[in-house]
Z-matrix of the N, CA and C atoms (Angstrom, degrees):
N
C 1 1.453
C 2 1.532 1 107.67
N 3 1.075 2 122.04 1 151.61
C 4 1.644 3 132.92 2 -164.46
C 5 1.566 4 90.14 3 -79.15
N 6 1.363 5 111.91 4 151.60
C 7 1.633 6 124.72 5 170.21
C 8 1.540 7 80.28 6 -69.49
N 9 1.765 8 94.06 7 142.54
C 10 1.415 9 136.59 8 178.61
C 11 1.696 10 123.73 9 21.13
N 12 1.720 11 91.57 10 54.16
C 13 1.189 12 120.22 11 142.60
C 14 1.470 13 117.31 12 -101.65
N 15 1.442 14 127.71 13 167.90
C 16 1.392 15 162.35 14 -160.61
C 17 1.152 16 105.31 15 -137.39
N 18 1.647 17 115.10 16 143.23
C 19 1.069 18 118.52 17 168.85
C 20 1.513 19 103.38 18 -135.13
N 21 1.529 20 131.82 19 107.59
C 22 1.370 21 152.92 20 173.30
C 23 1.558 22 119.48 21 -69.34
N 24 1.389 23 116.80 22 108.82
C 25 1.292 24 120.11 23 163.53
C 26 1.387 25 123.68 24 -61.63
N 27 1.385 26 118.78 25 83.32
C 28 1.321 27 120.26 26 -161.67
C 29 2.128 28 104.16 27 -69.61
N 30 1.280 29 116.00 28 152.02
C 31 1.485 30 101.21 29 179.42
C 32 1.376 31 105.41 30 -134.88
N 33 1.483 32 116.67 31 -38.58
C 34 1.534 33 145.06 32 -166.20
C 35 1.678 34 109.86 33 -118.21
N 36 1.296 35 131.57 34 141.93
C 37 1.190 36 118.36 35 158.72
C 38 1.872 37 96.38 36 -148.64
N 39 1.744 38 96.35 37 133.02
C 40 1.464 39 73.66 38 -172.95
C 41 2.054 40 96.46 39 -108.51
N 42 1.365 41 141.10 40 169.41
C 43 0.949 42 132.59 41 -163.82
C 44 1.704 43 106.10 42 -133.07
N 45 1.608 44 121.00 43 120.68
C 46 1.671 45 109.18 44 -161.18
C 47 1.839 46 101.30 45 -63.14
N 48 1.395 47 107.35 46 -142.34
C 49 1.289 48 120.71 47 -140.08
C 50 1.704 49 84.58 48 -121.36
N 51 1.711 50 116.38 49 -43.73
C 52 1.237 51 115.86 50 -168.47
C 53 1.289 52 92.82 51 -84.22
N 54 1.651 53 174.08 52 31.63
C 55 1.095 54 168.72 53 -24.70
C 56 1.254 55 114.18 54 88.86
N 57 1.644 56 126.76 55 -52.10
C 58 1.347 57 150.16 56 167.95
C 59 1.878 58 97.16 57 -71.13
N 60 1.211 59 121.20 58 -43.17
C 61 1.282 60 113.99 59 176.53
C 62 1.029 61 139.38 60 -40.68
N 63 2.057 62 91.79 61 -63.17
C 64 1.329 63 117.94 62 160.00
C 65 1.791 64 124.77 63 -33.25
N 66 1.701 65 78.98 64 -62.27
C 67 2.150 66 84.09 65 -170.22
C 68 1.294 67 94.52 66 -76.26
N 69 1.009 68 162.12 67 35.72
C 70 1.174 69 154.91 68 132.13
C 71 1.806 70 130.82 69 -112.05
N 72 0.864 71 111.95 70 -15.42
C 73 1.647 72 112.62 71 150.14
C 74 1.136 73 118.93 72 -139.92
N 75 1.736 74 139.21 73 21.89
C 76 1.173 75 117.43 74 158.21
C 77 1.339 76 96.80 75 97.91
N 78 1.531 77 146.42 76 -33.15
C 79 1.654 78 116.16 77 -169.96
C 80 1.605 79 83.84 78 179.46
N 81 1.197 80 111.32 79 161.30
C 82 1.397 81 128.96 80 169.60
C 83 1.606 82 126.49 81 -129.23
N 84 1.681 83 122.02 82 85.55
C 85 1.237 84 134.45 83 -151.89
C 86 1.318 85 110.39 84 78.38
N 87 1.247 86 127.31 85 -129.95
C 88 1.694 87 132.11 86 -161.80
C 89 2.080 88 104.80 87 -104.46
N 90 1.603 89 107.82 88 11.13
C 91 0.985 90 108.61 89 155.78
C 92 1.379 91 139.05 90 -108.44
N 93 1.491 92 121.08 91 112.32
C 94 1.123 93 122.14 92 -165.19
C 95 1.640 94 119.01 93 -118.05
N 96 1.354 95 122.71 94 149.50
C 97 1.496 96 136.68 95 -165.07
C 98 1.595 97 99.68 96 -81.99
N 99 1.193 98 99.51 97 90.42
C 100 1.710 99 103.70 98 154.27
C 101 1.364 100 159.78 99 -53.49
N 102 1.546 101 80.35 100 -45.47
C 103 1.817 102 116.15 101 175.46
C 104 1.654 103 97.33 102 -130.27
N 105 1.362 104 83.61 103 -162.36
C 106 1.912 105 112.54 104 172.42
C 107 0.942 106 84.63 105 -60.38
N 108 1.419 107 92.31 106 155.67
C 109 1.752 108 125.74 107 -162.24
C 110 1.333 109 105.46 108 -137.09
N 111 1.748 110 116.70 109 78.88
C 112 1.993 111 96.39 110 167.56
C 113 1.273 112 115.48 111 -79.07
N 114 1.546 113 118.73 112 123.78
C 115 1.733 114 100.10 113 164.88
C 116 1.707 115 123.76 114 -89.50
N 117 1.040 116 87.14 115 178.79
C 118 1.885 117 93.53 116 -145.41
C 119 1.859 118 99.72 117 -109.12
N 120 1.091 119 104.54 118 38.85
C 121 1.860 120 117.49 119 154.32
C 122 1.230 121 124.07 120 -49.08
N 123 1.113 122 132.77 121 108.37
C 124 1.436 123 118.09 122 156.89
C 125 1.410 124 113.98 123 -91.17
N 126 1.168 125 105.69 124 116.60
C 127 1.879 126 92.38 125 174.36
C 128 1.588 127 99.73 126 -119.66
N 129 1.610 128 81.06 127 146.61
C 130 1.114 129 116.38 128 -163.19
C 131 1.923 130 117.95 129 -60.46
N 132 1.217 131 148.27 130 -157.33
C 133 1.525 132 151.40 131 -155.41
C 134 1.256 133 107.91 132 108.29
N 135 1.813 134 97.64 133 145.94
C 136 1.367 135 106.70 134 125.81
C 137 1.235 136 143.93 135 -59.64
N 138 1.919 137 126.53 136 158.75
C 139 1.095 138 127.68 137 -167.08
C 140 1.291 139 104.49 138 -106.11
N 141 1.303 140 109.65 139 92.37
C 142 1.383 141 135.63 140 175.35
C 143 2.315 142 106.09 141 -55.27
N 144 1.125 143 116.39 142 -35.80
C 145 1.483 144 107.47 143 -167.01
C 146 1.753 145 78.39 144 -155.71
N 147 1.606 146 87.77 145 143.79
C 148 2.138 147 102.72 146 164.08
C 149 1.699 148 102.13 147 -150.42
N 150 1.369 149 97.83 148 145.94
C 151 1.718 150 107.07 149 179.05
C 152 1.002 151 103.98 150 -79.89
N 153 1.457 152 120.91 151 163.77
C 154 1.945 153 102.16 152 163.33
C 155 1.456 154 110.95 153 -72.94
N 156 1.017 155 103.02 154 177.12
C 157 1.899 156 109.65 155 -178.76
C 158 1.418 157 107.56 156 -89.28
């Protein structure tokens, strides 16, 4: 693992409403998905493994 990285036991991830928008019609008002699309979730865990810093 890279110095002062984390590694998170992810278990749950929950995903909002404007996210669901997106993957399902393409844009929300006058914004629309062009390219690849990362969405921006953080889900939550414990920190199962850490490098030193």
């Amino acid at each position: 693992m890279p110095l002062g990285m984390v590694k998170i036991a992810i278990h749950t991830v929950g995903v909002c409403g404007s996210d669901v928008h997106y993957y399902t019609h393409g844009k929300i008002g006058p914004f629309v998905v062009n390219a690849r699309w990362c969405w921006a979730m953080r889900p939550p865990g414990p920190s199962s493994r850490s490098a030193p810093a």
